[in-house]
Backbone atoms as SQL, in Angstrom:
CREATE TABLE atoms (id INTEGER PRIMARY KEY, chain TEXT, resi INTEGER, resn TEXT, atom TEXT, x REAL, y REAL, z REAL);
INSERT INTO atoms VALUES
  (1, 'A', 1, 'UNK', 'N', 43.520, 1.325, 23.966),
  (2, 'A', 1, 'UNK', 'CA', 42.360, 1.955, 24.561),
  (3, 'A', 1, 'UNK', 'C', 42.412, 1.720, 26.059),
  (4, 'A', 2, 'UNK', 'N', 42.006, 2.806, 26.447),
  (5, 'A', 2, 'UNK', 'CA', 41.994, 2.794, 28.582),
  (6, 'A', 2, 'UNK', 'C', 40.988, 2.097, 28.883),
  (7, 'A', 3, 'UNK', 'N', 40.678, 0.764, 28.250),
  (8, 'A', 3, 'UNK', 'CA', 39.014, 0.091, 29.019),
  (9, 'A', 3, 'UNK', 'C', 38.706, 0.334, 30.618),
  (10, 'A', 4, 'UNK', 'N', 39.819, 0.543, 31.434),
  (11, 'A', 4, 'UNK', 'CA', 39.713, 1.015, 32.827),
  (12, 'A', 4, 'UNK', 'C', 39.427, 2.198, 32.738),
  (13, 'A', 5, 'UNK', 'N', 39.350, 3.012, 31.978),
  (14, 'A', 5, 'UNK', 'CA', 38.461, 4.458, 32.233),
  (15, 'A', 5, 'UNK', 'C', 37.236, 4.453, 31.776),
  (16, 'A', 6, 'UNK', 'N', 36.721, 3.330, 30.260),
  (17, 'A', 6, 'UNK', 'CA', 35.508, 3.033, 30.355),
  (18, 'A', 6, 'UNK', 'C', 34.852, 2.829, 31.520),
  (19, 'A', 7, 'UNK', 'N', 35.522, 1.521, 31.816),
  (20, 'A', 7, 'UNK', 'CA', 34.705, 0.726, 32.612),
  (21, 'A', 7, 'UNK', 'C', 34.216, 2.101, 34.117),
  (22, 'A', 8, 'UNK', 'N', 35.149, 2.244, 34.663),
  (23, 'A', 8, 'UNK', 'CA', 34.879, 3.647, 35.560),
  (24, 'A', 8, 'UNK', 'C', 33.644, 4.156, 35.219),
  (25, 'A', 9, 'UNK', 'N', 33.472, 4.656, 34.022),
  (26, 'A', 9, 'UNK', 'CA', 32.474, 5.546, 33.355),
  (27, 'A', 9, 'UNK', 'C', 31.161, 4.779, 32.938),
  (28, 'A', 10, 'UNK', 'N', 31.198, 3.341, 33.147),
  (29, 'A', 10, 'UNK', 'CA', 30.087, 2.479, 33.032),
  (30, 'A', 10, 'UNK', 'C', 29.732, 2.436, 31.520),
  (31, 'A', 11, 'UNK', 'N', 31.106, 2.684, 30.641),
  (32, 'A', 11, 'UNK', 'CA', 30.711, 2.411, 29.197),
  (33, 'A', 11, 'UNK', 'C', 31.183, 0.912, 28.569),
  (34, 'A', 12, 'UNK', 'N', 30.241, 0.163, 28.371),
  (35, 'A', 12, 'UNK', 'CA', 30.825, -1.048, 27.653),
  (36, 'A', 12, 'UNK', 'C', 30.341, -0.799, 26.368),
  (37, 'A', 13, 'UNK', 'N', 31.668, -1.617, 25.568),
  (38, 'A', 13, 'UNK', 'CA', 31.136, -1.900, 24.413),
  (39, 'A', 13, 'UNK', 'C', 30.304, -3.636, 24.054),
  (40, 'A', 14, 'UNK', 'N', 29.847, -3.503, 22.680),
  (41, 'A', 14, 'UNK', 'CA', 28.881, -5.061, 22.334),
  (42, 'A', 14, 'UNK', 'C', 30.048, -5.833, 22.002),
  (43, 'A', 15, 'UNK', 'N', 31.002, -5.267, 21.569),
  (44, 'A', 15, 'UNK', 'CA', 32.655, -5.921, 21.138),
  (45, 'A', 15, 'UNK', 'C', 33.588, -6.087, 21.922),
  (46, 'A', 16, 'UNK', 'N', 33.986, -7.300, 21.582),
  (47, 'A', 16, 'UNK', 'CA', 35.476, -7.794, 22.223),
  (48, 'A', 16, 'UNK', 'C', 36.601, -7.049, 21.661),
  (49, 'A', 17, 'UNK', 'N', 37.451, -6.534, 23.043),
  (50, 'A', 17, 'UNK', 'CA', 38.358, -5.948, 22.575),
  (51, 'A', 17, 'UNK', 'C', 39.306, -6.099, 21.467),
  (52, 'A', 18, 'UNK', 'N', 39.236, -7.079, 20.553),
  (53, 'A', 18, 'UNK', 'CA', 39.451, -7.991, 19.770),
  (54, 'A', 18, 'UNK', 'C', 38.840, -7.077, 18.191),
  (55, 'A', 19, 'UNK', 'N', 37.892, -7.364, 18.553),
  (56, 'A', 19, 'UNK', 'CA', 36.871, -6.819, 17.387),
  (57, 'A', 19, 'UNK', 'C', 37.172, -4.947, 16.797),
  (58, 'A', 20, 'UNK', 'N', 37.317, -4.273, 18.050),
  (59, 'A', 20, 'UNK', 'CA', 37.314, -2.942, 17.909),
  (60, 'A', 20, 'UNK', 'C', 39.112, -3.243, 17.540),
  (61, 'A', 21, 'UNK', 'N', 39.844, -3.395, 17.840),
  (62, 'A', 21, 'UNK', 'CA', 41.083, -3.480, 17.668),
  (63, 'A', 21, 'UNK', 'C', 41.523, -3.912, 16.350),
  (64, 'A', 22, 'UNK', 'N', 40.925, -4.362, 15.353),
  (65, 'A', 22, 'UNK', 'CA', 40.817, -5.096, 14.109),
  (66, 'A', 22, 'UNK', 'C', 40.172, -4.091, 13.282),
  (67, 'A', 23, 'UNK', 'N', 38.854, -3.477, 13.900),
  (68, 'A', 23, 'UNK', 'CA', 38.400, -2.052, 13.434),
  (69, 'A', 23, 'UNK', 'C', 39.454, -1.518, 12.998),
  (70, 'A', 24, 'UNK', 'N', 40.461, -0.813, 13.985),
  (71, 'A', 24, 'UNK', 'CA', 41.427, 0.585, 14.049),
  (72, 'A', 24, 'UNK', 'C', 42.432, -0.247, 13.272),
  (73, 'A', 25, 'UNK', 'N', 42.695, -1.576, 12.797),
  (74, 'A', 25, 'UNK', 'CA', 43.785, -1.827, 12.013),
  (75, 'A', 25, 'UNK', 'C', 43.242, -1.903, 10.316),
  (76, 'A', 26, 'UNK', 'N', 42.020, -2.056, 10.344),
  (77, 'A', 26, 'UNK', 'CA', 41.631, -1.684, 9.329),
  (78, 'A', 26, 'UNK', 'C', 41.542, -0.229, 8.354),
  (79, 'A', 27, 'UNK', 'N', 40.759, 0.212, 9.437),
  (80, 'A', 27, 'UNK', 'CA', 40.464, 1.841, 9.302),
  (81, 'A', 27, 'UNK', 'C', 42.259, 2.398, 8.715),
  (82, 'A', 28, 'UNK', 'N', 43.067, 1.905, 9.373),
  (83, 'A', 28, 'UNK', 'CA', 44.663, 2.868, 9.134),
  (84, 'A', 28, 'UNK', 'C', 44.694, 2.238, 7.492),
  (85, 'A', 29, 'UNK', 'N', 44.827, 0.767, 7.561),
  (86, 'A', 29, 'UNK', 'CA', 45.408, 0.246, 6.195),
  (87, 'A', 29, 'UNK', 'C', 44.191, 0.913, 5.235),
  (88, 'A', 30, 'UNK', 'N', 42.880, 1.306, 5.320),
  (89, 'A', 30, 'UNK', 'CA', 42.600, 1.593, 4.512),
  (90, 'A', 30, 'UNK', 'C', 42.461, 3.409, 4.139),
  (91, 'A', 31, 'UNK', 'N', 43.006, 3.878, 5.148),
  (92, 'A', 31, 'UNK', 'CA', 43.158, 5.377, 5.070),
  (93, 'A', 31, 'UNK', 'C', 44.693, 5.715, 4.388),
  (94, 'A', 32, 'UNK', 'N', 44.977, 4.505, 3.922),
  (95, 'A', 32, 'UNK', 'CA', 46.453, 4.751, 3.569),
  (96, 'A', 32, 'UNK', 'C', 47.811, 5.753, 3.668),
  (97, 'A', 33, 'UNK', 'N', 47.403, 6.613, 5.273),
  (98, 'A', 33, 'UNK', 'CA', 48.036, 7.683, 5.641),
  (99, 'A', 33, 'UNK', 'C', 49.276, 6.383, 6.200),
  (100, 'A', 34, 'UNK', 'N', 50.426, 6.689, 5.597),
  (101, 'A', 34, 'UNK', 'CA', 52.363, 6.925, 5.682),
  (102, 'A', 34, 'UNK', 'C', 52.411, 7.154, 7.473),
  (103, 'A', 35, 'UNK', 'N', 52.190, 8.398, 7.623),
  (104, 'A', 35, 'UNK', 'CA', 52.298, 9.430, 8.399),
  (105, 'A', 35, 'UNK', 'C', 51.479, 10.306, 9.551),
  (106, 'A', 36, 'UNK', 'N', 50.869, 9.831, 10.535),
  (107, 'A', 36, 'UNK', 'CA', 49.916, 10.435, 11.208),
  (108, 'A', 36, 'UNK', 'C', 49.631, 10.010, 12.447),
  (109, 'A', 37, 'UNK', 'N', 48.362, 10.389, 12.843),
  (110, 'A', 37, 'UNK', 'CA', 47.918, 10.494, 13.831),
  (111, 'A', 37, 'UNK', 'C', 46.912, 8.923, 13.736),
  (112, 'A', 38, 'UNK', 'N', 46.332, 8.055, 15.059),
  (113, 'A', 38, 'UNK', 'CA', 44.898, 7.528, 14.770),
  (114, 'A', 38, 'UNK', 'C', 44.326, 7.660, 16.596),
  (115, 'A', 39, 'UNK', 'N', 43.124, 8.394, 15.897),
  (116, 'A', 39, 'UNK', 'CA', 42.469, 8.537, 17.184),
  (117, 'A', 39, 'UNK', 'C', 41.390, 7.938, 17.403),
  (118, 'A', 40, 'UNK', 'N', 41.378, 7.269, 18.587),
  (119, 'A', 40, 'UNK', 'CA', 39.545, 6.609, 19.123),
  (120, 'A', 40, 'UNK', 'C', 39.128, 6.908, 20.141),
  (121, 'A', 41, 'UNK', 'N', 37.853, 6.939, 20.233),
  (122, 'A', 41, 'UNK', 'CA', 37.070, 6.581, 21.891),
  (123, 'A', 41, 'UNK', 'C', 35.939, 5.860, 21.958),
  (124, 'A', 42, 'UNK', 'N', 35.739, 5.668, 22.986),
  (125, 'A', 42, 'UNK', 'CA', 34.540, 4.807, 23.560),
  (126, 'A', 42, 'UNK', 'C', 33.397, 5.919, 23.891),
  (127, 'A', 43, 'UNK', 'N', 32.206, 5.857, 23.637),
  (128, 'A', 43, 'UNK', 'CA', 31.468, 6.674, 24.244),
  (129, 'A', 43, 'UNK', 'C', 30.434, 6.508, 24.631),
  (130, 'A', 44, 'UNK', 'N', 29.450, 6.966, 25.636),
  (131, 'A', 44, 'UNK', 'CA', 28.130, 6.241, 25.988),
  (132, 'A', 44, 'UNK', 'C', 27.333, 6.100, 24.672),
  (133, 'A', 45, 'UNK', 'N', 27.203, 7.069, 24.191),
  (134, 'A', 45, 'UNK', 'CA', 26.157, 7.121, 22.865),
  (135, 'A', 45, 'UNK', 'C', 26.284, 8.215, 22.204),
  (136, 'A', 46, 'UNK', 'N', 25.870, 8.046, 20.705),
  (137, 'A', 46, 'UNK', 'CA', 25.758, 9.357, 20.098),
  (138, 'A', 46, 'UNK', 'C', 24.814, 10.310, 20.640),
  (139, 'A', 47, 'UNK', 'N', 25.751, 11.678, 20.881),
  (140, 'A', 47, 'UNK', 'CA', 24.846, 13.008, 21.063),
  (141, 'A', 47, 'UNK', 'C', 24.806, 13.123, 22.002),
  (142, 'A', 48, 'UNK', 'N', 24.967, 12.617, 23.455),
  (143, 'A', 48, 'UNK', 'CA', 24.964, 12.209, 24.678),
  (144, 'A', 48, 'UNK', 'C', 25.947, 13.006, 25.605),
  (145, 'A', 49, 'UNK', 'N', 25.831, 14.237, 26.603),
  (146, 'A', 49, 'UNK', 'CA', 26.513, 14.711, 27.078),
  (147, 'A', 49, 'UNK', 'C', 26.189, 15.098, 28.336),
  (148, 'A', 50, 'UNK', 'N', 25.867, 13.723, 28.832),
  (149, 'A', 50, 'UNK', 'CA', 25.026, 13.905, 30.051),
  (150, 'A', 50, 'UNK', 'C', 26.141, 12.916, 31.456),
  (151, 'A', 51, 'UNK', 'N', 26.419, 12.787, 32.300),
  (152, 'A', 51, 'UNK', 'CA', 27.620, 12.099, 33.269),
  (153, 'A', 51, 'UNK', 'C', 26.895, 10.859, 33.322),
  (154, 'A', 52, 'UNK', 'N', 25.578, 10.470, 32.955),
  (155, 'A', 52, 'UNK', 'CA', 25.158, 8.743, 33.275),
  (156, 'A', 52, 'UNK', 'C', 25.088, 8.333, 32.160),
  (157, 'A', 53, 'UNK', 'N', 25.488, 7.602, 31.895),
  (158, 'A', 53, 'UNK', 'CA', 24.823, 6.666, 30.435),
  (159, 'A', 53, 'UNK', 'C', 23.828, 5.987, 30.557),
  (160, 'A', 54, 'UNK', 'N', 23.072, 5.923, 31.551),
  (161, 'A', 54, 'UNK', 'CA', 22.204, 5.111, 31.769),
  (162, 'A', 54, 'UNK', 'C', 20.811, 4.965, 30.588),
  (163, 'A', 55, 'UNK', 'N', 20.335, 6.617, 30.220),
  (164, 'A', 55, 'UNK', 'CA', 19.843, 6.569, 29.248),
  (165, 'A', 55, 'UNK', 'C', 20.048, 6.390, 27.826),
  (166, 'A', 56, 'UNK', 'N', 21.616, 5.745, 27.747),
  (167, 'A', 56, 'UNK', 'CA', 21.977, 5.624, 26.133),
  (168, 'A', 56, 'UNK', 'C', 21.810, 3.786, 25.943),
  (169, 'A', 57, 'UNK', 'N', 20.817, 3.811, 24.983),
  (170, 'A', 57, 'UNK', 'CA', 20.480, 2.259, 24.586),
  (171, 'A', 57, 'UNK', 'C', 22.007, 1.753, 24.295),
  (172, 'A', 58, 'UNK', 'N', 23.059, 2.159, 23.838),
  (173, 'A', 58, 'UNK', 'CA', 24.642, 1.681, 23.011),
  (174, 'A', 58, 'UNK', 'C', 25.321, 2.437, 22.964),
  (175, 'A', 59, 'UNK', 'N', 27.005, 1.946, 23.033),
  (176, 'A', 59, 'UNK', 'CA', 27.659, 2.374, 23.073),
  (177, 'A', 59, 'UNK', 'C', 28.346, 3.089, 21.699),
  (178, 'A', 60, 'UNK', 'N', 28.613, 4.472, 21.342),
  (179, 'A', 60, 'UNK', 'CA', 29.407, 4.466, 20.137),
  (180, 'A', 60, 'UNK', 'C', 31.038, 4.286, 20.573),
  (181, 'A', 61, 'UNK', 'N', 31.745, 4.217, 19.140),
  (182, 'A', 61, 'UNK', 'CA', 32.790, 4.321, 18.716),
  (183, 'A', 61, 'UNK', 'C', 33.587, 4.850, 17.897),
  (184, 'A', 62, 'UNK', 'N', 33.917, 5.670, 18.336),
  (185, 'A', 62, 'UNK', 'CA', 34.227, 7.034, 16.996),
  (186, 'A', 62, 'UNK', 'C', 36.367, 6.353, 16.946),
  (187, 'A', 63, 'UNK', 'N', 36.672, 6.192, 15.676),
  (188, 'A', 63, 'UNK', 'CA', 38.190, 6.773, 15.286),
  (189, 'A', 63, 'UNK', 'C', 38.078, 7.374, 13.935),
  (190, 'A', 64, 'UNK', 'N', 39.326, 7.843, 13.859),
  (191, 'A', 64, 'UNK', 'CA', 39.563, 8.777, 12.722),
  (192, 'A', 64, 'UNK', 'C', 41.148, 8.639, 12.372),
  (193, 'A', 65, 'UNK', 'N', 41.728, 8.913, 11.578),
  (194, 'A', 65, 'UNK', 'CA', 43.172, 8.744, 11.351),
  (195, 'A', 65, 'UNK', 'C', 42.839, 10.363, 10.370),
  (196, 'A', 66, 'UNK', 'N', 44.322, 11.285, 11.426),
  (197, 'A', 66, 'UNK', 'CA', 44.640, 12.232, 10.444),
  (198, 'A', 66, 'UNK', 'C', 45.997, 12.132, 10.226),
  (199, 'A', 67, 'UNK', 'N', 46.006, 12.355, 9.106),
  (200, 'A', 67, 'UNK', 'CA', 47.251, 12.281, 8.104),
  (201, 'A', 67, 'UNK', 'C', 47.884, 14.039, 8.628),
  (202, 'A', 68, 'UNK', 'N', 49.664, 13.291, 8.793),
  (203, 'A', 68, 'UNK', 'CA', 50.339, 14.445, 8.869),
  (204, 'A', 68, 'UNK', 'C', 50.901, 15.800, 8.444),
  (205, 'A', 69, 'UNK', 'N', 50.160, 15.235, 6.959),
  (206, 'A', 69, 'UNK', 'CA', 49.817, 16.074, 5.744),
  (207, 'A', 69, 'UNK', 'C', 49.003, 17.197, 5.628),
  (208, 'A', 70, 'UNK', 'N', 48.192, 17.035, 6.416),
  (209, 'A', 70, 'UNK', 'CA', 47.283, 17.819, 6.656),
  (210, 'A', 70, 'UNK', 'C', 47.156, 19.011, 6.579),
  (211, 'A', 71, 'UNK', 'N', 46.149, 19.841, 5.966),
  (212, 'A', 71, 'UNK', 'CA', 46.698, 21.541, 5.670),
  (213, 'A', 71, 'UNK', 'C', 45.342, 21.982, 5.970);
């Protein structure tokens, strides 16, 4: 993850990079995709498409793993 483009963007997360990183090793072993893609980001907040975060109480965290399988 680019935490230097967070941070730029004034998005922190409540987690140590530690924590979210243990997330995305989870999330794969349990998506049991062989073969694919895994994607994340940091974001000010859900629904939020505004350039300040100032009004988002938290940060989300969206990943996803797509399988190369995919049709």
């Amino acid at each position: 993850m680019n935490w230097m483009v967070a941070s730029r963007a004034k998005i922190s997360s409540s987690f140590p990079k530690s924590t979210l990183r243990s997330i995305l090793i989870q999330l794969t072993s349990a998506s049991k995709c062989k073969k694919g893609t895994l994607r994340y980001w940091l974001s000010a907040g859900p629904g939020y498409f505004l350039l300040s975060p100032s009004d988002c109480p938290t940060f989300a965290f969206y990943a996803v793993v797509i399988d190369e399988e995919f049709s």
